[in-house]
N, C-alpha and C positions, 0 to 999 in steps of 0.2 A: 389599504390593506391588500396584503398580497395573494393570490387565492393558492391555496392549502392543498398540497397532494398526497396522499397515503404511501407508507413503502411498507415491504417486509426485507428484512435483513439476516440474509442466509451466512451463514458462518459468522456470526457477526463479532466472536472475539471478545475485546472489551468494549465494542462499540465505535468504533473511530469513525464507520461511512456513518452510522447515525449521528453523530456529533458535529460530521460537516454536512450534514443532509439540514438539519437542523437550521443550522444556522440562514439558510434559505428557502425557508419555509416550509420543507416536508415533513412532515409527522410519521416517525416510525408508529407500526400498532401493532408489527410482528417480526420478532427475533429469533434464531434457532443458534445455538450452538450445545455443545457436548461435553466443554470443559468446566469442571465445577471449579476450578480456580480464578478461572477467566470470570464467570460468574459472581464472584464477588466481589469484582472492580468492575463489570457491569451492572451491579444492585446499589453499591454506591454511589454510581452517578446517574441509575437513571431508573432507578427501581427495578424490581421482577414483575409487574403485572404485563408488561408484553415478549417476556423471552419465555421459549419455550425450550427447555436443556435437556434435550433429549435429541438423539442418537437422527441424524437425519435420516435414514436409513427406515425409521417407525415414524417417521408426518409425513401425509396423506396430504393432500390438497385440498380434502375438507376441514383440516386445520387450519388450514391459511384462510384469511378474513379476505372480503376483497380488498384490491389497491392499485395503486398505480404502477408503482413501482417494484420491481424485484431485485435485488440485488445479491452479489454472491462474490463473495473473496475467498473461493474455495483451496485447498491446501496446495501449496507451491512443492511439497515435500519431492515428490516423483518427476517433475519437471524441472527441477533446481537443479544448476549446475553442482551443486553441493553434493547432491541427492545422489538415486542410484539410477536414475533414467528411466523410470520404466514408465515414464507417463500415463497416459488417461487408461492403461491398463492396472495402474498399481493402485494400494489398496487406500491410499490420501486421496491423492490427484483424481482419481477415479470416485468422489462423490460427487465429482460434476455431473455425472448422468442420474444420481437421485436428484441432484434440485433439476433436473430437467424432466426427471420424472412427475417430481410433485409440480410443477407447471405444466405438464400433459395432463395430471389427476385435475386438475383444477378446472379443465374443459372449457368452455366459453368467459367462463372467470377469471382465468389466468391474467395476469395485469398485462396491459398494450406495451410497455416499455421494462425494458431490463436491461444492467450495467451489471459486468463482469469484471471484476480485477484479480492479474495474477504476476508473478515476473517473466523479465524478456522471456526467458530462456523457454517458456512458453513455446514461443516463434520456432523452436529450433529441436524442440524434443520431438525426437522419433523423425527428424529431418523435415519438420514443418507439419506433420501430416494429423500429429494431437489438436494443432490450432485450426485447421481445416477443419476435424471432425464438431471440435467444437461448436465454430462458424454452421457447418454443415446443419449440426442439429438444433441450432436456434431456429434456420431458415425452415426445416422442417416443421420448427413448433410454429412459424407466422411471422417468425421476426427478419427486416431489413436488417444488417449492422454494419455495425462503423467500427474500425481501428485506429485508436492512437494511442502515443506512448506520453506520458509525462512522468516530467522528474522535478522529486518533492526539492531540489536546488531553487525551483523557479522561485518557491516562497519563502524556505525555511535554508539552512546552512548545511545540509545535509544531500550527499550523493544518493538518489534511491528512484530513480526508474522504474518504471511498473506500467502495462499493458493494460489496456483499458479496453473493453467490447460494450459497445451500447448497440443495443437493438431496439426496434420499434414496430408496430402493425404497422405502423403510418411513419413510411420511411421521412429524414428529416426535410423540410421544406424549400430550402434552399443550400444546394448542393453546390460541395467544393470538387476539390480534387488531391492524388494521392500526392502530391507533394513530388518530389521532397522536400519536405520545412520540418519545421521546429518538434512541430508533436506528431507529425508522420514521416518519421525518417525512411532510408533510402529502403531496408528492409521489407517495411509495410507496402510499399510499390511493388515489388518484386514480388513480393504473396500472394496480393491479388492478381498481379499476371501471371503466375504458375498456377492459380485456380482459378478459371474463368466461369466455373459452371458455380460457381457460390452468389449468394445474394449480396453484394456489398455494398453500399452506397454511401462516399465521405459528407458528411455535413460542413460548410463552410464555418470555419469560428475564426472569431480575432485571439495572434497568440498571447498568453497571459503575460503580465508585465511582471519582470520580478523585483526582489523585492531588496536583494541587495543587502540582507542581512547577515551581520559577521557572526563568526563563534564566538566573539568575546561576549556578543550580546547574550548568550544563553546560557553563559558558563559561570558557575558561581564562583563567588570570591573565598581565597581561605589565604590567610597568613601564611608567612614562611614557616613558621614551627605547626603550622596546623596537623594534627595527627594523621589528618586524609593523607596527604603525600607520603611517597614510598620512602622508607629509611634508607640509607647508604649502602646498607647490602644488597636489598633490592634491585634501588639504583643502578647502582654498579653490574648487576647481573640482564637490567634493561641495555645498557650501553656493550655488553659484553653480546649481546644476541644481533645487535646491526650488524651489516653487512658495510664493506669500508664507504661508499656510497653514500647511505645512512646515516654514518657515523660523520661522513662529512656535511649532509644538512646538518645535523643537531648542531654540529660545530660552528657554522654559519648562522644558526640561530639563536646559537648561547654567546656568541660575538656582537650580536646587533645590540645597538646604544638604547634599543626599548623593548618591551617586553613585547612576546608575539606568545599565537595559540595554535596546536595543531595536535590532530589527534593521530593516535599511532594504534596499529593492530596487527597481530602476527599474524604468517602465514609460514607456508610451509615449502622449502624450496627443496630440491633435490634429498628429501628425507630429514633436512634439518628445521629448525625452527626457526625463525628469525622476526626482529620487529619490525616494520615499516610504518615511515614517518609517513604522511599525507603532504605533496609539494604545497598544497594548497588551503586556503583556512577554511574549508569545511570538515564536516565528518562524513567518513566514509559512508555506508548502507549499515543502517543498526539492523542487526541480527537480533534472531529467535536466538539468546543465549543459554548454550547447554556446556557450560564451564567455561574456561577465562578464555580459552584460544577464542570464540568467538565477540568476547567483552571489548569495548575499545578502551583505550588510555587517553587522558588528555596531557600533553605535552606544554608547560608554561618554560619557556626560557626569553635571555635578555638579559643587558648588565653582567654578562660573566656568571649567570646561572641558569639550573636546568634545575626543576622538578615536574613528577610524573606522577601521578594517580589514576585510581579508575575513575571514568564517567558515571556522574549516579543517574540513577532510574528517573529523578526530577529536571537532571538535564537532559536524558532521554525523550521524555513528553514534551518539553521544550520543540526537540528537533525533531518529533512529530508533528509539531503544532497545536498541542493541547497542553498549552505550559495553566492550565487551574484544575488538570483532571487529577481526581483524587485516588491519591495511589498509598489505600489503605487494606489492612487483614490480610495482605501477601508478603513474605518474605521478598526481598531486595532483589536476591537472585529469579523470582519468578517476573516482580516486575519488570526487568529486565527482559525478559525472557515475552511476555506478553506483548511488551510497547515494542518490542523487536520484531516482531510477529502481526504487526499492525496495518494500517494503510494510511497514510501524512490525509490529514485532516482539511489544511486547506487545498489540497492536490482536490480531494474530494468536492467541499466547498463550489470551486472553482468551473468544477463538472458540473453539478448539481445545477448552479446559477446561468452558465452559458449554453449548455445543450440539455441537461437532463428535465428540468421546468419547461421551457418549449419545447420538448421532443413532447413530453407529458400533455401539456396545451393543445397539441396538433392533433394529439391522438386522441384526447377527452372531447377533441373541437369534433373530429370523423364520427366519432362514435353517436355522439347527437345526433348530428345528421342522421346517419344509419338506424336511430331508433325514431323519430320524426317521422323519416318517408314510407316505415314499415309500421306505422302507426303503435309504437310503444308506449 
């Protein structure tokens, strides 16, 4: 048996770092989020006796139970190149300093280890100086940390990069360096030597092996007359929005003697709208979807044919990695909109197993010690 470490799970969403925390032996015993919608695909899968749905901004650090672990997927909105930039001063992005608060409130209790996850663009808002503060004010609660980036590609079919902060009282035990490699790219080098006065310390890890999975694998099957696929006028209004580029994959793709898969999603190019096909058979970064521009399409052509639908919310969970989460009492479009809003599961998993459990170990390991010699 494997020994068993506590977390709490700040923003936790509909759960996704619990779900791959899980899977490696940790026990969520406390959740906070604030969205009642999220909440009932969180109670589905994993009950309400440990979320707490209320406003972080009102939990105290005497609400938090002890644990080991903290963790916090706090809102990308103000950081997001999407967003409006206003970083860890705007009114999202800026609940990073209450969960930093309630781990000040929590005083000698506050858990030895904590994992932060947000996107890159993290690195770059406010010209570096959000992810420093960040860094800055863990170091000030106690905590060493480490930076790395992973991308949910390595496991799943799916482009989705995401910045990773783990901290620890008891920095990690055997120490790497800042690369450049796979999960500390050229970036994260360059950060910590524009801030030298930060506490930063890389842990050495083996990089995760991928897994080499296609889109076909995740994408459900439907017949040619199936009603999912777009009707002719549709169609035609898809093929009318590429760009001649575009229109020349499709066409290379609707030429080939077997069927292929690719997902396609608009963007916006000099004020016009346009589709873009993916050169490659993953799917793009699933989006928080708030209407179709950010929804992706899956593209089936081969044999002289092309059709195109949307991707559903169950092939979404798929290319998060929780293809059995139950995704019930929400309208289509919120699902969407939640598993887009998510963290890839085995991205997590993967954390969990190779640095989060022995960071955890090392530091339950100190902490003995420390109550031993002082007669606890």
């Amino acid at each position: 048996m494997i020994e068993r470490f506590t977390a709490a799970e700040f923003f936790a969403g509909i759960g996704f770092v619990r779900l791959g925390l899980e899977q490696v032996g940790f026990k969520v015993v406390f959740a906070n989020d604030v969205d009642e919608r999220k909440e009932i695909l969180y109670a589905a899968n994993f009950g309400l006796n440990d979320l707490a749905l209320e406003d972080i901004r009102r939990i105290t650090g005497g609400d938090v139970p002890d644990v080991d672990l903290a963790t916090a997927s706090f809102p990308c909105t103000d950081v997001s190149l999407a967003g409006w930039r206003k970083g860890l001063d705007g009114e999202q992005s800026g609940m990073f300093w209450e969960f930093a608060r309630v781990l000040r409130e929590m005083g000698s209790r506050k858990p030895r280890v904590v994992m932060l996850e947000n996107v890159p663009s993290l690195a770059s808002s406010r010209d570096g100086d959000d992810l420093r503060r960040v860094i800055a004010e863990l170091n000030d609660l106690g905590y060493s940390c480490d930076l790395l980036e992973l991308d949910a590609r390595w496991w799943v079919p799916q482009s989705r990069p995401r910045v990773f902060i783990v901290g620890g009282v008891v920095a990690p035990g055997i120490k790497g360096s800042w690369g450049p490699n796979k999960m500390r790219p050229a970036w994260i080098k360059g950060f910590v030597a524009r801030y030298p006065g930060l506490r930063v310390i890389p842990c050495r890890l083996e990089e995760p092996r991928e897994s080499g999975e296609s889109m076909e694998a995740v994408l459900d099957e439907y017949g040619t007359g199936d009603s999912i696929w777009w009707d002719a006028t549709r169609l035609s209004g898809f093929v009318g929005e590429l760009s001649p580029v575009q229109a020349g994959r499709l066409e290379s793709l609707r030429s080939s003697r077997s069927r292929t898969w690719r997902t396609a999603y608009r963007r916006t190019r000099g004020g016009k709208t346009q589709w873009e096909i993916r050169k490659d058979e993953i799917s793009g970064c699933l989006r928080a979807v708030r209407g179709g521009s950010s929804r992706q399409a899956v593209v089936e052509a081969g044999c002289g044919e092309v059709q195109v639908r949307w991707m559903t919310s169950r092939e979404y969970a798929r290319l998060m990695g929780a293809p059995s989460y139950k995704l019930v009492g929400v309208s289509e479009n919120f699902a969407l909109f939640a598993l887009g809003d998510a963290v890839c599961v085995p991205a997590v998993e993967w954390l969990g197993e190779n640095y989060l459990r022995p960071l955890c170990e090392a530091n339950r390991a100190a902490q003995e010690i420390v109550a031993v010699s002082s007669g606890v």
